[in-house]
N, C-alpha and C positions, 0 to 999 in steps of 0.2 A: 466185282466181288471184293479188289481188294479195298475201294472206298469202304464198301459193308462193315470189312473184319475190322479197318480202322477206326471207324466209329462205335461199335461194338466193345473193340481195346479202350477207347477213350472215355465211353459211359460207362465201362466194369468199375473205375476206379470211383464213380459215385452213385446214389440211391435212387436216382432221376429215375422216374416212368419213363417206361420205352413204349412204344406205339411199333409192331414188325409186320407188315404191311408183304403179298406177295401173293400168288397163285399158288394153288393146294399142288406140295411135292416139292417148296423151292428150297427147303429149310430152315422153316422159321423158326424151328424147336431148338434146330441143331444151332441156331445165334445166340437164343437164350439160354440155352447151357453155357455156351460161351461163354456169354456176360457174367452168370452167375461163376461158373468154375474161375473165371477171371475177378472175382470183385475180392474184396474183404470180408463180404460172407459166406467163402466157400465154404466153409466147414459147419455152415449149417444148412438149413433141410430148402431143397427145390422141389417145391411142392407142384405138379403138374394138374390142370383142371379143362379135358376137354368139353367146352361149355356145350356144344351139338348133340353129343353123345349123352346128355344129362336130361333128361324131362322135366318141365319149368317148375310144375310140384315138386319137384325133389333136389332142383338145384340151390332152392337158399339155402334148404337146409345142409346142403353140401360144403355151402361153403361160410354159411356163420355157422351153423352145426343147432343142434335144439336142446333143450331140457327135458327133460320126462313129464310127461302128460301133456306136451304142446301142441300134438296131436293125434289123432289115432293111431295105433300103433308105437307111440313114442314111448317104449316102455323105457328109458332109460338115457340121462344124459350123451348127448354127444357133440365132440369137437369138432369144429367147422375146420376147411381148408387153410380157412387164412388163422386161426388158432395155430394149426399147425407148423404152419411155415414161418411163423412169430421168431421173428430174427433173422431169416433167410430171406428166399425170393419167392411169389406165386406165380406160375404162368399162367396164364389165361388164353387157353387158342380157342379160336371161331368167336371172339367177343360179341358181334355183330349179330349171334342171334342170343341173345340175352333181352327176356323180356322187360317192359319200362321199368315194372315193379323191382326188378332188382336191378336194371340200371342204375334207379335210385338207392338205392342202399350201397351198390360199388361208390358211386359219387361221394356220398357221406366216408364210406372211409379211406377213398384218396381224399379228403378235406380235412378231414378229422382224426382220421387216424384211430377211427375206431367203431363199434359194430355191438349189434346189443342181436346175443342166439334166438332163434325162435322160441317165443314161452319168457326168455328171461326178463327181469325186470331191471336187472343192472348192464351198466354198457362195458364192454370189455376193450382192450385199448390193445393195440398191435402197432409191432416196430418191424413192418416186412416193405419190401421193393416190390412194385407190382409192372410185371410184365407181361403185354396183353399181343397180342397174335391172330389176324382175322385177312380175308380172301375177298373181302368185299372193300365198295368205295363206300366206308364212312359217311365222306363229305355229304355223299348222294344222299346217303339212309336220313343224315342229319337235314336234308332237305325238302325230304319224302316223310319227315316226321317221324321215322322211325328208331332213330336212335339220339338220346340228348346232347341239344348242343355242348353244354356245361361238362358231362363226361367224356366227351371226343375233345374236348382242350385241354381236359384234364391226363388223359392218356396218351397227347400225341405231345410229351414234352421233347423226347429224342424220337421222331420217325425214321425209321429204318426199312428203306423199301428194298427188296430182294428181286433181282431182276429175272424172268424165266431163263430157261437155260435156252431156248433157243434163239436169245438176243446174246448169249454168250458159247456158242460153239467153241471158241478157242478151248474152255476149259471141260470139252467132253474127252479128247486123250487122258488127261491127269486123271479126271473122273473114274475112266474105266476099268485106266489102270491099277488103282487102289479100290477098285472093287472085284477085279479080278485077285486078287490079293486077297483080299479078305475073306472072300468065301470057296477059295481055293483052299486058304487054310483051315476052315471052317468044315469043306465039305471031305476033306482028303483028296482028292482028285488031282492028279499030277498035270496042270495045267501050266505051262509056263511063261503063255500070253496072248497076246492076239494077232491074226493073219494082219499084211499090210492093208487088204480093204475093207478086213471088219469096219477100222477108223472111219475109215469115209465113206462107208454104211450107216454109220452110225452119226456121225456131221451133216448127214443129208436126211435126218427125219425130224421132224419139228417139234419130238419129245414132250408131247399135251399135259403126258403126265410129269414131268419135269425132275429133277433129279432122284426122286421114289419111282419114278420107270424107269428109267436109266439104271440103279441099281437091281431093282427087278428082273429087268431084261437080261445083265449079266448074271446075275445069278442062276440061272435057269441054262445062259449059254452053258457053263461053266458045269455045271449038273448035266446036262446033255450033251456033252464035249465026249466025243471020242477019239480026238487025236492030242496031242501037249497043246497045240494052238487052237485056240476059239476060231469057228470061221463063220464066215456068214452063213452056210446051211446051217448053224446052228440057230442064227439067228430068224432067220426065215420062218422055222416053227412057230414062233415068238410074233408073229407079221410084224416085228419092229423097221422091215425095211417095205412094206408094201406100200402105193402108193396111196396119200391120201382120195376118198369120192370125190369126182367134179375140181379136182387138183386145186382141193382148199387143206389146208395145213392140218386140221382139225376139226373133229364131228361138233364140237363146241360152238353153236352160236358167236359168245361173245369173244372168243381168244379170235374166229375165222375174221370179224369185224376190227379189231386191231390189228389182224394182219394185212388184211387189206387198206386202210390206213397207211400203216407202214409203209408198203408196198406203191401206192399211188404217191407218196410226199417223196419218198427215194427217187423215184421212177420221172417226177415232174423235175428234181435240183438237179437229174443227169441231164435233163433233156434242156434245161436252162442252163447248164454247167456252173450249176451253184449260187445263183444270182438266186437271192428269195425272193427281189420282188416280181421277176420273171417267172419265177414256179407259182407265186400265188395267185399271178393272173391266172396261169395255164388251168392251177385245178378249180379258180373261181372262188377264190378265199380271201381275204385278208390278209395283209405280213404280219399283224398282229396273232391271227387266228393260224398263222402258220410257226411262227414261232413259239405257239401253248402247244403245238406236236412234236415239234423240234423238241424242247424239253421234256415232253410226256413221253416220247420215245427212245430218249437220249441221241437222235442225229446228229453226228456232227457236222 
């Protein structure tokens, strides 16, 4: 995380597309505030755009905005998102289900730098940062034909991937403890912190939902807390400590297959005591195809 926050510090200082790349809950919002509350455009508008939550009929016009009469209902001009946000930053989260038709149009104005509203006849020009935000591989969509190539190179100028949180445990104490904090103070509740095994109640679940459970989870202890310390019966209510079905990490399909992944590449360089090309035999891979895991999983 702290790689993240310092590339994040280092992109605030210019206009560059960010591409923020992570599992839904790691906080990809909370980087592009970041960026944005860090640039030279604070002080103007951060305009947010969840692209999933929008219906494909109603997302261009969300975001170039229409003129009146450009289609049923259009009784009267209106400004688009990125109108809006004209000097500031746009965010874009869930990019990835954006249909082609307005792929294309996003494309045109990372190019151009400009965008013409539904209905209208003249093109309208915009001086915004676009920061886009999605839970999915891209690369994949971009190979499965589902998203264009020209706009994934256009978006992935700084990639900023956000690790889950259960590749980073160390930072679930700090975590908890500034969210007991916070909705302590929020809820009244004379809380003053948590039991010694809340912690490692809470380092031993593999957090699917990622730092949006995490705060979740406490908040609720924290509301359910009858004594000044959080303790795990509170947590229990919560099943934040029960154990996964079939002692896989996650009801999730794809996170239970990266963890198993994980789990077999660790499990083969112990058994090799770190020699890659002894683990690649073992799990019948390549050093090449074990070093694309090494990196995809950050093993050291």
């Amino acid at each position: 995380m702290q790689e993240v926050l310092e590339r994040a510090n280092l992109v605030a200082q210019t206009k560059s597309t960010v591409l923020i790349t992570g599992e839904t809950g790691t906080g990809k919002e909370m980087v592009a505030r970041l960026i944005h509350h860090r640039s030279g455009q604070a002080e103007m508008p951060l305009i947010k755009v969840n692209c999933a939550a929008i219906p494909d009929t109603l997302l261009e016009s969300e975001l170039f905005g229409h003129v009146r009469g450009a289609f049923t209902g259009a009784t009267a001009n209106k400004r688009g998102r990125f109108a809006l946000a004209d000097g500031g930053t746009i965010f874009l989260d869930e990019i990835g289900t954006m249909s082609p038709a307005i792929q294309s149009k996003l494309l045109r104005v990372l190019q151009e730098r400009e965008f013409e509203p539904l209905g209208a006849e003249r093109t309208q020009r915009v001086d915004v940062r676009v920061i886009a935000a999605t839970n999915r591989d891209l690369r994949q969509m971009v190979g499965e034909g589902k998203f264009q190539e020209d706009l994934f190179y256009r978006l992935n100028v700084i990639p900023i991937q956000i690790p889950p949180l259960r590749d980073r445990p160390e930072d679930i104490p700090v975590l908890a403890e500034h969210f007991v904090e916070k909705h302590r103070q929020r809820t009244g509740k004379r809380v003053t912190g948590m039991a010694p095994d809340v912690l490692e109640a809470l380092q031993h679940y593999s957090w699917p939902g990622n730092v949006r459970e995490l705060e979740n989870t406490i908040e609720r202890a924290v509301v359910l807390a009858t004594t000044p310390l959080v303790t795990t019966a509170s947590l229990s209510l919560l099943g934040a400590t029960a154990p996964a079905a079939a002692g896989l990490p996650s009801p999730r399909l794809h996170q239970n297959l990266e963890w198993v992944e994980r789990e077999t590449i660790k499990r083969a360089l112990e058994q090799s005591k770190g020699v890659k090309k002894d683990a690649a035999e073992t799990m019948g891979i390549s050093q090449r195809a074990l070093s694309y895991y090494l990196a995809k999983y950050r093993i050291d």
